[in-house]
N, CA, C and O atoms as CSV, one atom per row, in Angstrom:
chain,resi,resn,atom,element,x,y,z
A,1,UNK,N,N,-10.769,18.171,2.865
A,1,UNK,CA,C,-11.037,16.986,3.696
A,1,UNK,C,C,-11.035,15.724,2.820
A,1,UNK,O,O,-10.462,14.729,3.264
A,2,UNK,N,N,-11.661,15.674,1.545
A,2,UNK,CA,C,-11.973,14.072,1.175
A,2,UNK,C,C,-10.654,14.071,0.581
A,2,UNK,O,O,-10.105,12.972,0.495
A,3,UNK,N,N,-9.804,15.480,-0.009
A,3,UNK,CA,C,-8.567,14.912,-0.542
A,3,UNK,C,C,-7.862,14.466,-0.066
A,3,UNK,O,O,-7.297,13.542,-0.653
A,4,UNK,N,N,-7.355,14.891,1.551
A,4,UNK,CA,C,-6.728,14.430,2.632
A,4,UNK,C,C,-7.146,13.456,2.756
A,4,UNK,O,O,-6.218,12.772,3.189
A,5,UNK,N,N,-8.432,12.563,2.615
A,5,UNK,CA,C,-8.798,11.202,2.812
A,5,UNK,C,C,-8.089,10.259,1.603
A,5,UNK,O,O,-7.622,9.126,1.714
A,6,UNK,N,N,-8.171,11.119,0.416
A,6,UNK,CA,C,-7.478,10.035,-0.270
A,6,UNK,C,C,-6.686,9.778,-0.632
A,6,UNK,O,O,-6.456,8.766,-1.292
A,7,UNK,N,N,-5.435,11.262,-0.083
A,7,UNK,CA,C,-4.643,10.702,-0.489
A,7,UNK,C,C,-3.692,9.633,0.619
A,7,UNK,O,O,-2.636,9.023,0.453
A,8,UNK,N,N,-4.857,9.783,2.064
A,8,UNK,CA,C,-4.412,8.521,3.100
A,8,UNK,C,C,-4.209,7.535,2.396
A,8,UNK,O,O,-3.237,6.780,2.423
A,9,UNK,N,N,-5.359,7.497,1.564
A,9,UNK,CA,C,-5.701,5.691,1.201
A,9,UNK,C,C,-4.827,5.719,0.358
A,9,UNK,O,O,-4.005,4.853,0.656
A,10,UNK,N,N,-4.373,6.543,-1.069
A,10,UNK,CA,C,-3.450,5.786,-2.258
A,10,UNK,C,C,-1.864,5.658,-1.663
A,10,UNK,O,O,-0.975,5.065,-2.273
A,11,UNK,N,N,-1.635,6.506,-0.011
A,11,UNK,CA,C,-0.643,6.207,0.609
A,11,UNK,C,C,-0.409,4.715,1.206
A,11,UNK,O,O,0.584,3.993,1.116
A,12,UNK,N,N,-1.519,4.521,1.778
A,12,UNK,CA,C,-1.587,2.982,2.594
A,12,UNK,C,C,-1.766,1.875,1.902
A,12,UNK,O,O,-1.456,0.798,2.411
A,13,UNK,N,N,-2.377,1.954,0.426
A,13,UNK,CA,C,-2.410,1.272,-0.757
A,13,UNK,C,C,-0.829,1.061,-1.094
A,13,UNK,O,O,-0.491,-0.084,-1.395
A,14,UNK,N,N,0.288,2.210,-1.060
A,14,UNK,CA,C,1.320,1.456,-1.816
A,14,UNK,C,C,2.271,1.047,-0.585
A,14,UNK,O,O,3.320,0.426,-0.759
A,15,UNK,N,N,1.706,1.543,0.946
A,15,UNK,CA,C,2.349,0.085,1.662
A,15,UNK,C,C,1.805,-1.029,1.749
A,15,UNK,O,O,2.444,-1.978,2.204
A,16,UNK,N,N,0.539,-1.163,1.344
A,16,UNK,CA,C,0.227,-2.408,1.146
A,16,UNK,C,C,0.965,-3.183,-0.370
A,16,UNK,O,O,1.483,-4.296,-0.455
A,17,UNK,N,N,0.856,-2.563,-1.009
A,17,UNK,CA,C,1.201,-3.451,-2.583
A,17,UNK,C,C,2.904,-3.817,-1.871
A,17,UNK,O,O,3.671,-4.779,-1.909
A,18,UNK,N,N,2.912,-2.498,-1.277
A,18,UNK,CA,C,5.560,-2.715,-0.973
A,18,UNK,C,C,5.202,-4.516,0.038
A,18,UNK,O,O,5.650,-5.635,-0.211
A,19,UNK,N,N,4.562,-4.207,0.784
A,19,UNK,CA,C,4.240,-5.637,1.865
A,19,UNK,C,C,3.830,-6.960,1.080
A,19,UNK,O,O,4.378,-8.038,1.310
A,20,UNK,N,N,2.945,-6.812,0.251
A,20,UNK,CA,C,2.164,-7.732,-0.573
A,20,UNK,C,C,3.808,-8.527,-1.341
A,20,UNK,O,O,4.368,-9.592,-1.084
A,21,UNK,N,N,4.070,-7.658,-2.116
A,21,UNK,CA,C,5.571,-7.791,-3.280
A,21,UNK,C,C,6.490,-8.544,-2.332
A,21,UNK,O,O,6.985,-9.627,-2.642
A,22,UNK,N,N,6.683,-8.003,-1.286
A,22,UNK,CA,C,7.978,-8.667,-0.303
A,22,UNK,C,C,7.432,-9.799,0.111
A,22,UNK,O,O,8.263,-10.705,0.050
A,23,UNK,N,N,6.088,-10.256,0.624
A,23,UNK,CA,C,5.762,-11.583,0.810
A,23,UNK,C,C,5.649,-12.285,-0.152
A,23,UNK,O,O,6.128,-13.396,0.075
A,24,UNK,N,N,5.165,-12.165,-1.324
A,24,UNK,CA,C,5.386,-13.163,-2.400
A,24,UNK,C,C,6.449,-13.396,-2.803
A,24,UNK,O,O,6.605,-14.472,-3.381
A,25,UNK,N,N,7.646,-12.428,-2.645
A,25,UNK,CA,C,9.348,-12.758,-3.488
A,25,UNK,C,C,9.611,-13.408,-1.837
A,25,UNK,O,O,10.511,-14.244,-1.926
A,26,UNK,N,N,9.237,-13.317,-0.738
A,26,UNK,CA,C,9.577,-14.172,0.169
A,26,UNK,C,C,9.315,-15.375,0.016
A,26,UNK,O,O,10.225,-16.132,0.356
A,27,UNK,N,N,7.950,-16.069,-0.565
A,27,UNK,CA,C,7.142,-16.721,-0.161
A,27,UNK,C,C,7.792,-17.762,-1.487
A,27,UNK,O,O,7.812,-18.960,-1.206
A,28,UNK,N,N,8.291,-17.390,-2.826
A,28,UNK,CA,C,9.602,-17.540,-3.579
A,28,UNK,C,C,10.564,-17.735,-3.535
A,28,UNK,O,O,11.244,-17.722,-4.561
């Protein structure tokens, strides 16, 4: 169970960082 929890989060963590990266080279 908590591994399945984390590995939600270090999943949703690197769509956040892919989203984060594309708005700043946008925002560039």
């Amino acid at each position: 169970m908590v591994i399945k929890t984390v590995l939600k989060v270090e999943i949703s963590c690197e769509k956040c960082k892919r989203m984060l990266l594309m708005a700043i080279s946008g925002l560039q």
